[in-house]
C-alpha positions in Angstrom: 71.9 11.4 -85.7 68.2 12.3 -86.6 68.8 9.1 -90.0 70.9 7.4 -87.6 67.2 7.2 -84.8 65.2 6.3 -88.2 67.1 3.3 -89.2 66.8 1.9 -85.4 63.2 2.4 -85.3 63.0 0.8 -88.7 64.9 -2.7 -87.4 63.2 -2.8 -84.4 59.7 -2.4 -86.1 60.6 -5.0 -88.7 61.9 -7.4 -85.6 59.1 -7.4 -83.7 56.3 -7.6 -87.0 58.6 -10.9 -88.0 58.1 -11.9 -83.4 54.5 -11.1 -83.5 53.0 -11.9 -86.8 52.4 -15.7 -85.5 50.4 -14.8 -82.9 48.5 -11.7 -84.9 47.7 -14.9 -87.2 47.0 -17.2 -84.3 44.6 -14.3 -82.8 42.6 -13.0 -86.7 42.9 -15.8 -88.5 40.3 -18.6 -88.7 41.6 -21.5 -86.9 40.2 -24.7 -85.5 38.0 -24.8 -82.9 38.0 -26.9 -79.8 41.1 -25.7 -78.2 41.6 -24.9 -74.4 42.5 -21.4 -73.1 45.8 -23.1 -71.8 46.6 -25.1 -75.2 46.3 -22.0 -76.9 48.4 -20.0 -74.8 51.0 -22.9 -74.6 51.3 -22.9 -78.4 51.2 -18.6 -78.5 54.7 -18.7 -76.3 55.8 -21.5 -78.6 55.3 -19.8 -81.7 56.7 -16.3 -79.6 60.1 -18.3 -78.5 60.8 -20.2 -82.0 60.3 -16.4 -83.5 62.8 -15.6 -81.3 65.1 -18.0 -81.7 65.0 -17.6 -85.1 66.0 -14.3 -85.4 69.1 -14.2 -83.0 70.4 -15.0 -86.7 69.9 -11.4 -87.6 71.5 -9.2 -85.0 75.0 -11.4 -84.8 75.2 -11.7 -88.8 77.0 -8.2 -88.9 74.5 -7.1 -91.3 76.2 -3.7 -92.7 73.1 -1.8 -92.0 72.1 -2.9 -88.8 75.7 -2.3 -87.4 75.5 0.8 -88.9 72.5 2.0 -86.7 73.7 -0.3 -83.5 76.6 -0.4 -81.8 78.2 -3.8 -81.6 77.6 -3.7 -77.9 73.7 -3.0 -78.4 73.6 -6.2 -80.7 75.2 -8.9 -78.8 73.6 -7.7 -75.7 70.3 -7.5 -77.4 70.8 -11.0 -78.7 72.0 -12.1 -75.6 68.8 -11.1 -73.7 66.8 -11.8 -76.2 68.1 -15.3 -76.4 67.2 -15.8 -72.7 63.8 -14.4 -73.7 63.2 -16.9 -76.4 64.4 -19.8 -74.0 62.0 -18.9 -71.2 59.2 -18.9 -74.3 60.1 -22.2 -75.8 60.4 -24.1 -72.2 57.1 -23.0 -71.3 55.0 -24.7 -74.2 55.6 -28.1 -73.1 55.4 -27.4 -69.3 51.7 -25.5 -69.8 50.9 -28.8 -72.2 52.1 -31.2 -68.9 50.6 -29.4 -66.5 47.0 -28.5 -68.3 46.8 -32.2 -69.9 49.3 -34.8 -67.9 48.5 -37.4 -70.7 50.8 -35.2 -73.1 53.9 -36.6 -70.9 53.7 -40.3 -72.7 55.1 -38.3 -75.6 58.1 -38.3 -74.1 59.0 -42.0 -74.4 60.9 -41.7 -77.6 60.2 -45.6 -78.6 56.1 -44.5 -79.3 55.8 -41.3 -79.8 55.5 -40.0 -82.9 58.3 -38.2 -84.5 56.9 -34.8 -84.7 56.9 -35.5 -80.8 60.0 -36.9 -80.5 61.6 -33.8 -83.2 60.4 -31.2 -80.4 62.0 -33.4 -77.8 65.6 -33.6 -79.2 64.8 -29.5 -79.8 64.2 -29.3 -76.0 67.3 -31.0 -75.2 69.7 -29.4 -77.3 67.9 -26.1 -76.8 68.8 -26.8 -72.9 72.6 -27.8 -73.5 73.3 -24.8 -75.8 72.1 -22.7 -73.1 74.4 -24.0 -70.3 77.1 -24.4 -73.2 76.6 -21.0 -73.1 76.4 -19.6 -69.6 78.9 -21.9 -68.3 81.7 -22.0 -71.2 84.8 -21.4 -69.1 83.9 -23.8 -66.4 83.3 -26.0 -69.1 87.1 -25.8 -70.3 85.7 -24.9 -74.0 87.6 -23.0 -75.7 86.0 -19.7 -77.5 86.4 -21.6 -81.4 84.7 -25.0 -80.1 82.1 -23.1 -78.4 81.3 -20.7 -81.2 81.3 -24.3 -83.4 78.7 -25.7 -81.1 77.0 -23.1 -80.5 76.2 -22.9 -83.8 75.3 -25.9 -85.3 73.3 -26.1 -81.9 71.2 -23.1 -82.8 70.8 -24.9 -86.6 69.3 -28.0 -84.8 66.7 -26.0 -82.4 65.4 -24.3 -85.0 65.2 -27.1 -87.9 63.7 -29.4 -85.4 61.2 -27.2 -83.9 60.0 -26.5 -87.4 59.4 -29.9 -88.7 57.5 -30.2 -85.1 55.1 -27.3 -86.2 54.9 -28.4 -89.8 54.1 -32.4 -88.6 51.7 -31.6 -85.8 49.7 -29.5 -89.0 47.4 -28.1 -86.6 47.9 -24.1 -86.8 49.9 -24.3 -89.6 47.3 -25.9 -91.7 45.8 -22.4 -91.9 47.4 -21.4 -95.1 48.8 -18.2 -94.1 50.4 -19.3 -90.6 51.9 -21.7 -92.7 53.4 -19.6 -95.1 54.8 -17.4 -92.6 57.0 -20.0 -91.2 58.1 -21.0 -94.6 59.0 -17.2 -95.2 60.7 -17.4 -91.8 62.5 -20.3 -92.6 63.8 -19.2 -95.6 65.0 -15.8 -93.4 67.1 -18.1 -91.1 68.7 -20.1 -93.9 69.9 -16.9 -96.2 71.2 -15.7 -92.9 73.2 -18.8 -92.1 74.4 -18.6 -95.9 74.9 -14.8 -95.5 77.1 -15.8 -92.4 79.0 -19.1 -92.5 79.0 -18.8 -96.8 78.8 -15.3 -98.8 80.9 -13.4 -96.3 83.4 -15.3 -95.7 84.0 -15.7 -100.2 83.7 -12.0 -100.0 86.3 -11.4 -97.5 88.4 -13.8 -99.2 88.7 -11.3 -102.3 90.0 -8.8 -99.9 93.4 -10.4 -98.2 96.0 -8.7 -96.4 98.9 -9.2 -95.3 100.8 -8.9 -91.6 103.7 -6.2 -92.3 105.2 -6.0 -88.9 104.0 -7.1 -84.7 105.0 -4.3 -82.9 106.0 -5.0 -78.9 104.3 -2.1 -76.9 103.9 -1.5 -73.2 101.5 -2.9 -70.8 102.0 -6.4 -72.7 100.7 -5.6 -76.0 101.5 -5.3 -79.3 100.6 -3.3 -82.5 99.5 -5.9 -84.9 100.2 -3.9 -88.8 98.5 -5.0 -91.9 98.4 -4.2 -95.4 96.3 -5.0 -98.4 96.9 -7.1 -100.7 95.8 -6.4 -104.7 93.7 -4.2 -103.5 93.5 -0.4 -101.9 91.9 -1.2 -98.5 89.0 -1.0 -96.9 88.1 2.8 -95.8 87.0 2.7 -91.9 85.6 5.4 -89.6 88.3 5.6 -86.5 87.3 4.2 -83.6 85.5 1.1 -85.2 85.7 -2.4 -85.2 86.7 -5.4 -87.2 87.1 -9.1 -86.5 90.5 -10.8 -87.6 91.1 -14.3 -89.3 95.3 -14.9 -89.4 97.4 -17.6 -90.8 93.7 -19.2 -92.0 90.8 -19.3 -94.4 87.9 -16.9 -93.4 85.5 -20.0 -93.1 86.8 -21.7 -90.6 85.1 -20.7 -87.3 88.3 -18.7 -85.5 88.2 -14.7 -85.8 88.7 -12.7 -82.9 87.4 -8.5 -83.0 89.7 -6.0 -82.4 89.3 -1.5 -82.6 91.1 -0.6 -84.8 94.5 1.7 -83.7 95.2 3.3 -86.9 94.0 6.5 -88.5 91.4 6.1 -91.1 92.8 8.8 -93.5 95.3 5.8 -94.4 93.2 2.5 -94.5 95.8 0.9 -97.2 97.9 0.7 -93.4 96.1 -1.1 -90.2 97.0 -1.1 -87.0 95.6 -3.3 -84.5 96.6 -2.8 -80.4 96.1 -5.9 -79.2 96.8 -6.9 -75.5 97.9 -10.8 -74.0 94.8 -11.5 -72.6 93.8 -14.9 -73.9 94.8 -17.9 -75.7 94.8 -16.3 -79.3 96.1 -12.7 -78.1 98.7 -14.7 -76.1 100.1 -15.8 -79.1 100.4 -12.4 -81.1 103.8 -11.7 -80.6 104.9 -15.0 -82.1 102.6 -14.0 -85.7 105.5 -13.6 -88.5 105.2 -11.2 -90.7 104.1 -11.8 -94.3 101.6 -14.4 -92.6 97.9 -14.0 -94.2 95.0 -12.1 -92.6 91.2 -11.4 -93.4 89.7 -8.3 -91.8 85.6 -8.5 -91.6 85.1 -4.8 -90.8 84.2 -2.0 -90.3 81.4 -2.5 -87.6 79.9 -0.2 -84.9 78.8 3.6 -84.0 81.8 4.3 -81.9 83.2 7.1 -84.0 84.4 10.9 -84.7 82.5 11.3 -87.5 79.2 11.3 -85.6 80.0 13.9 -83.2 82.3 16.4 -84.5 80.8 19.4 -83.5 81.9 20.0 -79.9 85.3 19.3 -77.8 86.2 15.7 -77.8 87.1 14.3 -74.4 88.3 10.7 -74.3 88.6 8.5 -71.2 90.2 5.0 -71.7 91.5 2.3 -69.4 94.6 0.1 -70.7 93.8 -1.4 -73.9 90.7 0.5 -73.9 93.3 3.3 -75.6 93.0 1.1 -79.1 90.2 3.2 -80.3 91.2 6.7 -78.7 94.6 6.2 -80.7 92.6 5.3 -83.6 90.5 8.9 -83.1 93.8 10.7 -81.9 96.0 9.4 -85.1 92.8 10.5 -87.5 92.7 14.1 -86.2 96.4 14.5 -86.1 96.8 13.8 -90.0 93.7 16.2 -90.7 95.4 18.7 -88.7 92.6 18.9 -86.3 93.1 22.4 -84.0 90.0 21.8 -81.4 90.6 21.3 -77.8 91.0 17.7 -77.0 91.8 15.9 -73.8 92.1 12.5 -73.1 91.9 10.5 -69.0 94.0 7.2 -69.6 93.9 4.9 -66.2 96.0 2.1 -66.1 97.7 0.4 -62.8 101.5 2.0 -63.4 103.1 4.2 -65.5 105.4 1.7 -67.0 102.0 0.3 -68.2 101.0 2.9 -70.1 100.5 1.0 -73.7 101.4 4.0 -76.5 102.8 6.2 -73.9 105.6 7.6 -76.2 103.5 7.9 -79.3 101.2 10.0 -76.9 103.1 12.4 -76.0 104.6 13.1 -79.7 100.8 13.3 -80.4 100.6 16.7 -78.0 103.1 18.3 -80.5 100.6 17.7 -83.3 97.1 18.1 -81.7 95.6 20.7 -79.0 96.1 17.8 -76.8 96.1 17.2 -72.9 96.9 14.4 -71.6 95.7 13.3 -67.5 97.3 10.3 -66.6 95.4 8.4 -63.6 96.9 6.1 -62.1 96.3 2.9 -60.0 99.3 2.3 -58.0 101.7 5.1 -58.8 105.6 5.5 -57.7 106.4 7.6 -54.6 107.4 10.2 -56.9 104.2 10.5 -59.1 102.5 13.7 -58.8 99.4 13.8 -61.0 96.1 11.8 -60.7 95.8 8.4 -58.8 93.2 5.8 -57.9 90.6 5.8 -61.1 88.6 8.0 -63.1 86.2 9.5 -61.0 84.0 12.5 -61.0 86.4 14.6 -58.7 89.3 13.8 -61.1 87.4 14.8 -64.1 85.8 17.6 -63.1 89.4 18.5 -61.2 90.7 18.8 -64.5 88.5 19.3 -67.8 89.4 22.5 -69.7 85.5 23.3 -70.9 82.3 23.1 -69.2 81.2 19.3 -69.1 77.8 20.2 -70.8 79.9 21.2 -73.6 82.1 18.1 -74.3 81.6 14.7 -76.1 82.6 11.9 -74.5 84.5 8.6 -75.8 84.9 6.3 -73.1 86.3 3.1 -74.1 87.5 0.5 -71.1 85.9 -2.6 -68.9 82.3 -2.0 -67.9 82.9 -1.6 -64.3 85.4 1.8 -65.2 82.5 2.7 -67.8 79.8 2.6 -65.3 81.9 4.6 -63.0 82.9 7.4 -65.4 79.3 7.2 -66.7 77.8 8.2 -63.2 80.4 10.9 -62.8 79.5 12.8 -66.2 75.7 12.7 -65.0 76.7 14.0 -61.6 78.6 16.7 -63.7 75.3 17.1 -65.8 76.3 15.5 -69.3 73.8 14.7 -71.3 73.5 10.5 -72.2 73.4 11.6 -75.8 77.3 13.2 -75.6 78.6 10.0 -73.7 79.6 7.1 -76.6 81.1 4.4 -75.0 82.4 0.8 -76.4 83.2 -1.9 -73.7 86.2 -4.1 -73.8 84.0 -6.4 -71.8 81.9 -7.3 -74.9 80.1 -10.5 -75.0 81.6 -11.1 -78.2 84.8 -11.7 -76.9 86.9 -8.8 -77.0 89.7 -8.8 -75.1 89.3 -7.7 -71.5 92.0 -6.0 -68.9 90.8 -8.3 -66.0 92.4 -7.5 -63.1 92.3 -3.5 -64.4 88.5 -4.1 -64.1 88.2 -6.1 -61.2 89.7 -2.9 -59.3 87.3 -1.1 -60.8 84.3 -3.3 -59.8 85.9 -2.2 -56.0 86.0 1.9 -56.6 
């Protein structure tokens, strides 16, 4: 944990040197004179917000390193905020440059102004539609493949057009260093792209595998089974996740992420649990076996091997069990003898994805099992409603200051079982939590979490 805070601190100083060191430069550096406060400050936030920009490259590029101090859900969030960040930046340096010198707005007739002017323009505008692209992708009817397509070559056009604006209007970056910097940062962004849409995908196309079987489970899912092919697998920590390419080349923009199901003392065998959600995972139980797969994984801090030394409690809703399996089936095949319980809402009991494969699990683990139910039979007589702090605390075997905590579900359940544990006094650094609600697209139990949003 202690190398695990190091690395963090290491990324986030590097991201915010590569955010700042324009204006450092702007601020030390000799630079020419003449320049109002507000022109200044207008270019400062324009410099800030292409920095920004810039680097959302870095945190959604799956860089091996970073996801191995992140979690997945830190990342995307991150770049999502961050992204709003840098938009708020950008906007403003034309709007100070309007409003401080009005003349400025003849450079927006595109027939005489220049074409540095008319380059930051078309940045403007496309900076504009990829953020309602964005926000407003399901009203928009786009489907998650044509957005992630647009999206990107969006994100390639802001940038490359905002720097051949800085480059043409010559002003700042005439100062030799300022100008190297955004060469340097240039060059960043491009091996990134590379990294992203090139290298990895040849990489992963040296590692196929194949689909073995599509298993039909309860709740409307099924256990997608893969295997290597000429080549041993790739080890995984359980609990992790990888994104899927089937029945396509890995450079074509379609992968979806999935947790992994299956234990990771076998990774020449994967199991995926994957639940009919959406377009793609609709379509899962209709995948023939023998088609061809690419796995881009392992990602994310969501696993045992980070927190072994107390009593593991997990706490899943529906799908939200993929990772928990993934955890239950490691410890089973190392024999594991600690104390282990595991809260599983879903809405009924005939909904309980893995249910039989759970309870063969109790003969090989010190394992309870507390079913919670949302709309039980007549007959049920164990937990109902959702996981709250009375059920939990009704029921765990240990003191809750002396647990670790997996919680793995939509965010509304995760935010109500994360409030319990504090009530319960549970440290933050013993809950580890992965949403199904990610904004990279995992698949998400919506009506399971809808109820939630109401508890």
């Amino acid at each position: 944990m202690q190398k695990q805070r190091m690395e963090r601190r290491l990324w986030i100083a590097i991201y915010f040197v590569l955010i700042f060191a324009p204006l450092l430069i702007l601020l030390l550096a000799p630079r020419p004179a003449g320049r109002t406060f507000w022109r200044e400050l207008s270019v400062s936030l324009g410099f800030a917000g292409l920095a920004l920009m810039g680097l959302q490259f870095i945190p959604t590029g799956r860089l091996p390193l970073m996801s191995e101090a992140f979690p997945m859900d830190v990342l995307y969030d991150f770049h999502h905020r961050l992204s709003i960040v840098a938009f708020i930046l950008t906007l403003a340096h034309p709007v100070i440059l309007f409003i401080q010198n009005p003349y400025t707005l003849l450079l927006l007739n595109i027939f005489t102004a220049p074409w540095r002017a008319r380059a930051a323009a078309a940045a403007t505008v496309l900076l504009i539609v990829l953020v309602i692209s964005s926000a407003k992708r399901l009203a928009l009817g786009l489907s998650y493949e044509a957005w992630r397509l647009l999206h990107d070559l969006l994100s390639v056009g802001v940038v490359a057009l905002a720097l051949y604006h800085i480059f043409n209007v010559n002003y700042y970056t005439s100062i030799p260093l300022q100008r190297w910097l955004w060469i340097v940062m240039g060059l960043i962004w491009t091996v990134m792209i590379l990294y992203i849409r090139v290298v990895k995908p040849w990489q992963l196309l040296q590692r196929p595998y194949e689909v073995v079987e599509v298993i039909r489970e309860r709740g409307e899912t099924w256990s997608l089974v893969l295997e290597p092919v000429g080549h041993p697998g790739v080890p995984f920590r359980a609990g992790q996740v990888a994104w899927l390419s089937i029945g396509h080349s890995p450079f074509r923009i379609e992968e979806h992420p999935f947790s992994y199901a299956s234990s990771a003392e076998h990774p020449e065998r994967l199991v995926f649990g994957i639940k009919e959600l959406g377009d793609f995972t609709s379509t899962i139980g209709s995948i023939s076996p023998g088609a061809k797969a690419y796995v881009d994984g392992p990602y994310g801090t969501f696993d045992l091997e980070r927190h072994s030394e107390k009593n593991h409690v997990f706490i899943a809703g529906g799908i939200g069990s993929a990772p928990v399996m993934s955890m239950l089936r490691t410890l089973a095949d190392r024999e594991d003898e600690r104390q282990l319980q595991f809260f599983y809402g879903n809405r009924s009991w005939e909904e309980v994805i893995f249910r039989e494969e759970l309870e063969a699990l109790q003969e090989r683990l010190n394992l309870e099992i507390i079913h919670v139910l949302e709309n039980p039979s007549e007959d049920w007589e164990c937990e109902e409603g959702y996981i709250t702090k009375d059920v939990i605390e009704r029921n765990l075997a240990c003191p809750a200051h002396k647990c670790v905590y997996f919680i793995c579900g939509p965010l509304p359940m995760i935010e109500l079982v994360e409030n319990s544990l504090v009530e319960l006094s549970v440290s933050h650094k013993d809950m580890h939590e992965i949403s199904r609600d990610h904004a990279f697209e995992l698949t998400r139990e919506k009506i399971y979490s809808e109820s939630y949003k109401m508890a």
